[in-house]
Biotite code that builds the C-alpha atoms (Angstrom):
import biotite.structure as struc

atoms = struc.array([
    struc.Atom([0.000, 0.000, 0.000], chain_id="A", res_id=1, res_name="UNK", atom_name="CA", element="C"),
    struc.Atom([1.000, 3.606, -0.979], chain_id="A", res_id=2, res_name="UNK", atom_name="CA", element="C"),
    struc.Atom([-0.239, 5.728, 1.924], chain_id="A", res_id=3, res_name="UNK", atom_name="CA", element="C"),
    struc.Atom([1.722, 8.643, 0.052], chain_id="A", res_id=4, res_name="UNK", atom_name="CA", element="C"),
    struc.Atom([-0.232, 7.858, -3.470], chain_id="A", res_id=5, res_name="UNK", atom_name="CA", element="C"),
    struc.Atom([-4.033, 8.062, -3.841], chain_id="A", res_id=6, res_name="UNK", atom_name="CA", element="C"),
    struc.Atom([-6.099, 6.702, -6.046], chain_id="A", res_id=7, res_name="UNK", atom_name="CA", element="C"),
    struc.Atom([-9.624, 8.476, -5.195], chain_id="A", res_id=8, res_name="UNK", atom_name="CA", element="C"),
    struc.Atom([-9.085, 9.866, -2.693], chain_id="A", res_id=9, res_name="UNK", atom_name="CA", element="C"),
    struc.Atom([-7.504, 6.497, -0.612], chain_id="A", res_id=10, res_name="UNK", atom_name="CA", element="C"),
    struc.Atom([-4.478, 4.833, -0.438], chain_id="A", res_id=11, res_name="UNK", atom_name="CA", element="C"),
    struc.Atom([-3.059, 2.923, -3.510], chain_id="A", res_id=12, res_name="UNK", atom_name="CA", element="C"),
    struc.Atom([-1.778, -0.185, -4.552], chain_id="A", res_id=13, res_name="UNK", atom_name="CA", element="C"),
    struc.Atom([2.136, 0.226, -5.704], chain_id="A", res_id=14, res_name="UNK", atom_name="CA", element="C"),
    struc.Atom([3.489, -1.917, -7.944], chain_id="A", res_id=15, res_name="UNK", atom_name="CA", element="C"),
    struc.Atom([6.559, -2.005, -10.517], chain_id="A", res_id=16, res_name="UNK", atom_name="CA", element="C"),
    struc.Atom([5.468, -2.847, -14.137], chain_id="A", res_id=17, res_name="UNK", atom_name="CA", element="C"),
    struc.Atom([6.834, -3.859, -17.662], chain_id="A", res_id=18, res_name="UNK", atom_name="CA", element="C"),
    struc.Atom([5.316, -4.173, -21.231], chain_id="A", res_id=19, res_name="UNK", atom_name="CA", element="C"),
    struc.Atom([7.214, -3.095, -24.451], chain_id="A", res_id=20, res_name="UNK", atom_name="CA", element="C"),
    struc.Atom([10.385, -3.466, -22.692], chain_id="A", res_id=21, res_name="UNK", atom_name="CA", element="C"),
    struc.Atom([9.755, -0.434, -20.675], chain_id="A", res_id=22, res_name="UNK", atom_name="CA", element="C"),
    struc.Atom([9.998, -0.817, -16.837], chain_id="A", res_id=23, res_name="UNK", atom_name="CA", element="C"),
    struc.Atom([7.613, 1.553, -14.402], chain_id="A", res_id=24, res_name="UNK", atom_name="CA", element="C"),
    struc.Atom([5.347, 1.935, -11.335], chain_id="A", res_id=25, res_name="UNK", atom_name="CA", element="C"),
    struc.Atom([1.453, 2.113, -11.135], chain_id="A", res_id=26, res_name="UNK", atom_name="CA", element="C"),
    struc.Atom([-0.659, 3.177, -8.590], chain_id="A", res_id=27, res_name="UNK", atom_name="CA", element="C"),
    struc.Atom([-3.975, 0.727, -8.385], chain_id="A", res_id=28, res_name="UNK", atom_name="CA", element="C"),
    struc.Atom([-6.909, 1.895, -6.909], chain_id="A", res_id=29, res_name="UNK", atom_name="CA", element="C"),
    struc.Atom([-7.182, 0.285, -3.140], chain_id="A", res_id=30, res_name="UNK", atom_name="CA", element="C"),
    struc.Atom([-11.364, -0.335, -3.910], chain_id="A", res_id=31, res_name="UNK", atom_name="CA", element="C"),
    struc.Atom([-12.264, -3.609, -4.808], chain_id="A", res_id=32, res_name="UNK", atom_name="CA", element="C"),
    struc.Atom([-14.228, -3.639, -8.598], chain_id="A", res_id=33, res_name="UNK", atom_name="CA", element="C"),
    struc.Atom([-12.641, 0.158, -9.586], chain_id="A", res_id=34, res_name="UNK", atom_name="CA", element="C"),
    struc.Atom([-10.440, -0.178, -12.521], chain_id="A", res_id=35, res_name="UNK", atom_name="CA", element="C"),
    struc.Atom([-8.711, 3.392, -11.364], chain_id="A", res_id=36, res_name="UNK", atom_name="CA", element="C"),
    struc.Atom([-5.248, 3.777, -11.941], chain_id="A", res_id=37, res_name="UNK", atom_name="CA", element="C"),
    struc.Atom([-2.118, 5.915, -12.840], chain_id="A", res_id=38, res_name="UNK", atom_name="CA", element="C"),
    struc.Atom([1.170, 4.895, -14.294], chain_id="A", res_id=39, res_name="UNK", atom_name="CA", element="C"),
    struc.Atom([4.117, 6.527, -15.447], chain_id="A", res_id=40, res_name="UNK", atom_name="CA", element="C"),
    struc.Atom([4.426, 4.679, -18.281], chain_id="A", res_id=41, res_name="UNK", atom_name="CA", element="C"),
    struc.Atom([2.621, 4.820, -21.527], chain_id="A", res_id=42, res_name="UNK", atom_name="CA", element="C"),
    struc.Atom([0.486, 1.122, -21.502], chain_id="A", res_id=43, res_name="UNK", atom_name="CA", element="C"),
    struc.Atom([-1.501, 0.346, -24.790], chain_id="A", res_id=44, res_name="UNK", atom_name="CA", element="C"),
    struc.Atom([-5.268, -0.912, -24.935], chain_id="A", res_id=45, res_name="UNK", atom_name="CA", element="C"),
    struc.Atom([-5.005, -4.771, -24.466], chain_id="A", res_id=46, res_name="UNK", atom_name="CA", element="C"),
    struc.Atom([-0.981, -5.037, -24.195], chain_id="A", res_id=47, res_name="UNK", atom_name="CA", element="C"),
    struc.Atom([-0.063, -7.540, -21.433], chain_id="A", res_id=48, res_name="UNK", atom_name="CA", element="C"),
    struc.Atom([1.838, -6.086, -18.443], chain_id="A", res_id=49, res_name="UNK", atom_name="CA", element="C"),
    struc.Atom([4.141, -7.973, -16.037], chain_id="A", res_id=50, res_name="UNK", atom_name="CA", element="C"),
    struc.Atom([3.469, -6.938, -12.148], chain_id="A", res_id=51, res_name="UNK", atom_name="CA", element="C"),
    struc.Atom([6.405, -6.895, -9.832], chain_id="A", res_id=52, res_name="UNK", atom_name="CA", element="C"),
    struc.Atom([6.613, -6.457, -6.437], chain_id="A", res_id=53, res_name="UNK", atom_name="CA", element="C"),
    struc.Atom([8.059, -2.668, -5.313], chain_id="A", res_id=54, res_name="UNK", atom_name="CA", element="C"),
    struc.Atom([10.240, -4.465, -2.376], chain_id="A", res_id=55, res_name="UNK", atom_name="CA", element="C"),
    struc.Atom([11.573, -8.209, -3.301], chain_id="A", res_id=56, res_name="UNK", atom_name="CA", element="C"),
    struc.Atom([10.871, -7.501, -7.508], chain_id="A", res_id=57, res_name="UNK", atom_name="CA", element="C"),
    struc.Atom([8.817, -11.217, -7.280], chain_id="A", res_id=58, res_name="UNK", atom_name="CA", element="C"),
    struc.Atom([6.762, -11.425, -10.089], chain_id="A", res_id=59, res_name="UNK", atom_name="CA", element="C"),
    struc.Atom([3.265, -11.163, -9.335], chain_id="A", res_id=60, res_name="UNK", atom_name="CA", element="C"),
    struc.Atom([2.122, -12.450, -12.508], chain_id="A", res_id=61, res_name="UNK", atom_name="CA", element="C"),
    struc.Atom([0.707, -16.610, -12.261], chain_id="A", res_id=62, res_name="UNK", atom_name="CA", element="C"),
    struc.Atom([0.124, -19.579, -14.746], chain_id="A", res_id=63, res_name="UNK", atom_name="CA", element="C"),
    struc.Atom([-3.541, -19.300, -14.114], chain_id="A", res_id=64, res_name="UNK", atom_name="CA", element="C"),
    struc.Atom([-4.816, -18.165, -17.470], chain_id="A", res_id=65, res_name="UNK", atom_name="CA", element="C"),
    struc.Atom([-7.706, -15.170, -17.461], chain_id="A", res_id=66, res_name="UNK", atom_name="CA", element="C"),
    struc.Atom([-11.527, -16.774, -18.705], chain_id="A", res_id=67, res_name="UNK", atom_name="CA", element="C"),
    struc.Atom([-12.247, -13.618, -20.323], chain_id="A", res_id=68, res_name="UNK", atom_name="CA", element="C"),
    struc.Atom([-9.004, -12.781, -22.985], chain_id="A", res_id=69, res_name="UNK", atom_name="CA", element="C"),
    struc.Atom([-6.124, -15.373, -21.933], chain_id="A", res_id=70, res_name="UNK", atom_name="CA", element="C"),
    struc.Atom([-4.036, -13.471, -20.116], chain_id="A", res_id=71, res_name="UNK", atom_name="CA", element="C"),
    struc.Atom([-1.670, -14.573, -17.179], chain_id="A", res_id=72, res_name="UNK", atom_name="CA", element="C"),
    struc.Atom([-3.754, -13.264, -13.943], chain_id="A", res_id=73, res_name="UNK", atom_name="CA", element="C"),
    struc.Atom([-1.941, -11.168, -11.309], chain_id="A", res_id=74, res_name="UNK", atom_name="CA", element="C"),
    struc.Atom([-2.141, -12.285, -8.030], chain_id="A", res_id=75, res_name="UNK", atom_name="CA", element="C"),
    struc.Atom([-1.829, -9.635, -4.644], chain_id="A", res_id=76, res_name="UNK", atom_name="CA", element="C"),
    struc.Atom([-2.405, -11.110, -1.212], chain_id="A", res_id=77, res_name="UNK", atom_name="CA", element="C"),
    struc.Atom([-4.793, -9.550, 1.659], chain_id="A", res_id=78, res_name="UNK", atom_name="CA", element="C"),
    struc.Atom([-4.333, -8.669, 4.877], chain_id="A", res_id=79, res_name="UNK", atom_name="CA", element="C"),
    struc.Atom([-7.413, -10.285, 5.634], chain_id="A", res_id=80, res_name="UNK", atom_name="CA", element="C"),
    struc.Atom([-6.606, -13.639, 4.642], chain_id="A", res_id=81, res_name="UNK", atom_name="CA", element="C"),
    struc.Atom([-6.719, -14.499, 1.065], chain_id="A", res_id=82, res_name="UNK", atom_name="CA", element="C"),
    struc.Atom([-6.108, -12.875, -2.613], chain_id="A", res_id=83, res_name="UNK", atom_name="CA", element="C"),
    struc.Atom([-7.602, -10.258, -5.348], chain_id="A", res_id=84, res_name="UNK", atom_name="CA", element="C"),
    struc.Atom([-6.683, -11.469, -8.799], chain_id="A", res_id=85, res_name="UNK", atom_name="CA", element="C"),
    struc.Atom([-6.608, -8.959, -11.495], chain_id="A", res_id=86, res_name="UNK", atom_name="CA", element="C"),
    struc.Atom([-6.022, -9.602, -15.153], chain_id="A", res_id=87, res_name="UNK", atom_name="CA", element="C"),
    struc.Atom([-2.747, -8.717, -16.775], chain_id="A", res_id=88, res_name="UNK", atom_name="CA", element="C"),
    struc.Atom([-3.918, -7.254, -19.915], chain_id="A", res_id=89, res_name="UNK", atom_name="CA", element="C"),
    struc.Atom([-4.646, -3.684, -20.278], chain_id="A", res_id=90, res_name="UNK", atom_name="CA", element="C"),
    struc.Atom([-8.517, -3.400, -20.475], chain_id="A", res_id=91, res_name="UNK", atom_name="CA", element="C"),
    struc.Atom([-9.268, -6.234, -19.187], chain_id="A", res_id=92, res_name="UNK", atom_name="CA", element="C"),
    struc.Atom([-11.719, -6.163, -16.455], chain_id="A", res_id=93, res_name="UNK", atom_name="CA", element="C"),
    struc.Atom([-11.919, -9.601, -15.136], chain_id="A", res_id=94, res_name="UNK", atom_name="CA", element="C"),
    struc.Atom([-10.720, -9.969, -11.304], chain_id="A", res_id=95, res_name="UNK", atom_name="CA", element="C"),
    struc.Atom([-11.615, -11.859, -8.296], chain_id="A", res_id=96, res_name="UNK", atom_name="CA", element="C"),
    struc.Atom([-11.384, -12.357, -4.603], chain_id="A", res_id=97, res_name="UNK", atom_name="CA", element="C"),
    struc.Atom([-10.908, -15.087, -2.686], chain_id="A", res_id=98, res_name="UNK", atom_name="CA", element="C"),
    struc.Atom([-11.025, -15.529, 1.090], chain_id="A", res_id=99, res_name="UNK", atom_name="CA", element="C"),
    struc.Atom([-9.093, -18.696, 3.047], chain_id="A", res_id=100, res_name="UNK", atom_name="CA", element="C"),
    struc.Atom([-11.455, -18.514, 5.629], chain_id="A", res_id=101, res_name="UNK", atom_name="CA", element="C"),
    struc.Atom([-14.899, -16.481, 5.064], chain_id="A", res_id=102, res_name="UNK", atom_name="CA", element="C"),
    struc.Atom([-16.604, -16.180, 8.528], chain_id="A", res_id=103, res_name="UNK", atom_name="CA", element="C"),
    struc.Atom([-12.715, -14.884, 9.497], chain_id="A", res_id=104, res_name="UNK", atom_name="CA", element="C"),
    struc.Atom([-12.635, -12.370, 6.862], chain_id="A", res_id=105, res_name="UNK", atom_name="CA", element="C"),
    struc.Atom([-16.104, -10.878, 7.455], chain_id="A", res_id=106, res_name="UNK", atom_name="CA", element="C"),
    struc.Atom([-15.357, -11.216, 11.391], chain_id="A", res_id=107, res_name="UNK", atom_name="CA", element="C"),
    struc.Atom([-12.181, -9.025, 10.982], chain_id="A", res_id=108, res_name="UNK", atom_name="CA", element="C"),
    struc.Atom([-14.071, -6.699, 8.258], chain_id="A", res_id=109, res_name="UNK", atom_name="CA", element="C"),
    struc.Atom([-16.726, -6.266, 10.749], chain_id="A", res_id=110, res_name="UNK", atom_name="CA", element="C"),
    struc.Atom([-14.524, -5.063, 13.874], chain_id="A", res_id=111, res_name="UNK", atom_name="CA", element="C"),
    struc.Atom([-12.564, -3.371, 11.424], chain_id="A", res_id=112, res_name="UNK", atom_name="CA", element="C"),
    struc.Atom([-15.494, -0.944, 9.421], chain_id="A", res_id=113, res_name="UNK", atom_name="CA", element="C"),
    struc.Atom([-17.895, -1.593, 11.917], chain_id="A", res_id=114, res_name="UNK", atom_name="CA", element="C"),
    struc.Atom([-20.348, -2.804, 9.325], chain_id="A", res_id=115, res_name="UNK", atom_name="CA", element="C"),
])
């Protein structure tokens, strides 16, 4: 997270990226299902990007395959337990989340938002 670098208005999601052979950083938007972001790099409709992480450089990129366009799927852990999957190709809007333990996640949501 990029407490330093919103993304309307709330903390963003920093990661190192590469397509074209050009190497930058985007900013994600933090809200699950906004498609919000900003990039320092130039990124055209329906190019694939490779994810990296800002600290270690791991590639966050997987094998799984997006159902929508074929595209590797990017993978980002939770705090909460569990993963948001985004697709890797510009324009692409398939994602996903999924929880290790449910009745945890919403129990620690819950305390946390008060909702």
């Amino acid at each position: 997270m990029d407490y330093n670098r919103t993304v309307n208005n709330m903390p963003s999601v920093m990661v190192e990226v590469s397509t074209n052979g050009k190497r930058g950083k985007m900013w994600l938007c933090s809200t699950y299902g906004c498609y919000d972001h900003e990039t320092d790099l130039q990124i055209p409709h329906e190019a694939i990007v490779d994810f990296y992480c800002p600290h270690c450089q791991e590639k966050l990129n997987t094998l799984i395959k997006c159902q929508v366009c074929d595209a590797t799927m990017v993978k980002f852990n939770i705090e909460i337990g569990g993963v948001v999957s985004i697709c890797s190709r510009n324009g692409c809007k398939n994602h996903y989340v999924m929880f290790e333990d449910l009745e945890s996640a919403i129990r620690k949501y819950t305390r946390e938002y008060g909702i």
